[in-house]
N, C-alpha and C positions, 0 to 999 in steps of 0.2 A: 504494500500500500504506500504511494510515492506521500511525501508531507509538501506540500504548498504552505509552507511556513509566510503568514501577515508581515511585512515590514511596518505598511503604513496602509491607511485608509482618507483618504480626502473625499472630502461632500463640498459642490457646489450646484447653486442656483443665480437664476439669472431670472430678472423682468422685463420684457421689451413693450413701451410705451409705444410708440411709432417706429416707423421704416420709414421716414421720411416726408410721410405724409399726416394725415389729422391723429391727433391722440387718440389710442381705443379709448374704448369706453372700460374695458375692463384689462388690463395687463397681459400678454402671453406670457408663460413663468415659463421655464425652460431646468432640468438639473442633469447632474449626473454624477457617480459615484466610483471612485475610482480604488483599486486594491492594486499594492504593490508585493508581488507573490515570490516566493524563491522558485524556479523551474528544478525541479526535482530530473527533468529529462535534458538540461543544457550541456552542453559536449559531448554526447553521449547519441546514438540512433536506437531506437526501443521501436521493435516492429509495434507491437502490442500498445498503443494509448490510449484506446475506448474506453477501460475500466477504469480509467483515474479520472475520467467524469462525473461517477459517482462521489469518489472522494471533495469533487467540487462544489456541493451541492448545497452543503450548509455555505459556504462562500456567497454564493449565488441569493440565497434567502437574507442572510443578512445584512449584502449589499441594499439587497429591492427594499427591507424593512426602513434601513436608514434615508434610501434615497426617498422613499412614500413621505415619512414623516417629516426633511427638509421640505418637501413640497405640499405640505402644509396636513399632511396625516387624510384626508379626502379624496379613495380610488375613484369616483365617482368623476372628478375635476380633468382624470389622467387619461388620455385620448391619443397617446403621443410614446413611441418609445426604440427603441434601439441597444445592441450593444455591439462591444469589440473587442479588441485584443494589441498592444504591442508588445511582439516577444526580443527577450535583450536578443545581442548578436552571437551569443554561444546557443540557442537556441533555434528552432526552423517554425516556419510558418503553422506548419502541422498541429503543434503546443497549443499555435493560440485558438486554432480548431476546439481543440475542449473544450471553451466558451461556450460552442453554440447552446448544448441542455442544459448545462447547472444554470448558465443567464437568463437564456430564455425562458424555459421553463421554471424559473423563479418568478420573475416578472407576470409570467400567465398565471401562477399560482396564485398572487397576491391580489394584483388586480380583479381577477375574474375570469368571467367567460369570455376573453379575449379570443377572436377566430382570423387573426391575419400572422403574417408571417413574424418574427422582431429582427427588423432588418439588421447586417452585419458588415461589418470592415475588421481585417487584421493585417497585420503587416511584421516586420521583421526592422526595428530597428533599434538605432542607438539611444544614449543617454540623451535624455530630453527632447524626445522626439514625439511630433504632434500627430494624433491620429483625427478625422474628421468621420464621426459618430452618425451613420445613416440614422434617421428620424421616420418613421411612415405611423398611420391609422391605427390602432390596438384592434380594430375590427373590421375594417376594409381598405386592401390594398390601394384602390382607387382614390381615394380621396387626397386629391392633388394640393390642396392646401395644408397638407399634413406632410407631406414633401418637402425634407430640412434637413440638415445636418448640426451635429456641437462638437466644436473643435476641443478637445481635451490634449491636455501635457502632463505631466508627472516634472517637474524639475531637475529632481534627482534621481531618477531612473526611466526606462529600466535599466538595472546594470546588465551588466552581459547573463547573466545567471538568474535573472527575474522576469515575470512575464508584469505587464501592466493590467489590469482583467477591467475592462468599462460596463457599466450600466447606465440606460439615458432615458429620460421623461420628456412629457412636454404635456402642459395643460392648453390646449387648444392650437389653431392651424398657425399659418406665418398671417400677423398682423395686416397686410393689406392684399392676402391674398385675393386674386380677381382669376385668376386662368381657368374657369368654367370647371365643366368635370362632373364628377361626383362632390355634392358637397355631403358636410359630415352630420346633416341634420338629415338627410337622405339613406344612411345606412342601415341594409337591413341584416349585416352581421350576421349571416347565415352562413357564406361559405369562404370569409377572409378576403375575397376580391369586393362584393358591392354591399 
């Protein structure tokens, strides 16, 4: 059983009033949760890394719990999500593959009956290096105002030997979205696309 030993855990959120144009009426809040992990697989090729999924799993939970309650504790608000991965440079892309079920399916656990995908990005790089966090619907693919991303960094990692693990929210679409579509008053959350 690999240890994904904590370094660090950082919480942030964001409010966006306007994009340039009239003030909403009500703020899009935007967060996301960041784990700095020891890679248990860094220098090393391990045919076998499915099962250390599992081991990820509380990770995964008690990101989503901290990142729910920076964003004001109300799944109801949260419409919006994503995660990712940067793996340091003694590590391969593969590592940050793990991500996909402990994040994902933490995130569906918490929030709900969420039926769309939780978009993903992972990459392979160096110390302080930024990843830009795909954003989509918790319920329908389609919904184009929900189409975003949140750039996340870690400062001081990952080191070569740590992966960076991301979770991402978002209480509502991009503030002056207008590009037609699906909108999110429109969905009927039955099959994750409409």
């Amino acid at each position: 059983m690999p240890e994904f030993r904590v370094r660090k855990v950082a919480v942030f959120t964001e409010e966006i009033f306007h994009d340039g144009g009239p003030v909403a009426e009500k703020p899009r809040r935007l967060g996301a949760v960041m784990a700095l992990v020891a890679n248990p697989f860094a220098g090393t090729y391990s045919a076998e890394l499915q099962a250390a999924m599992e081991d990820l799993k509380p990770l995964g939970l008690m990101m989503t719990d901290k990142l729910i309650a920076a964003l004001g504790g109300d799944i109801e608000t949260i419409d919006g999500y994503g995660k990712g991965a940067i793996v340091g440079t003694a590590g391969e892309i593969e590592h940050g593959a793990l991500w996909h079920v402990p994040g994902g399916y933490a995130m569906r656990e918490r929030l709900g009956a969420t039926k769309a995908i939780v978009p993903s990005a992972m990459k392979v790089g160096a110390f302080g290096s930024s990843l830009d966090v795909p954003l989509g619907h918790t319920n329908a693919a389609y919904v184009r105002s929900h189409f975003d991303a949140i750039t996340v960094t870690a400062p001081d990692g990952p080191r070569p030997d740590e992966i960076l693990f991301v979770l991402a929210m978002a209480c509502g679409g991009r503030i002056h979205s207008r590009m037609g579509g699906l909108e999110a008053w429109q969905v009927k959350g039955e099959d994750g696309l409409r």
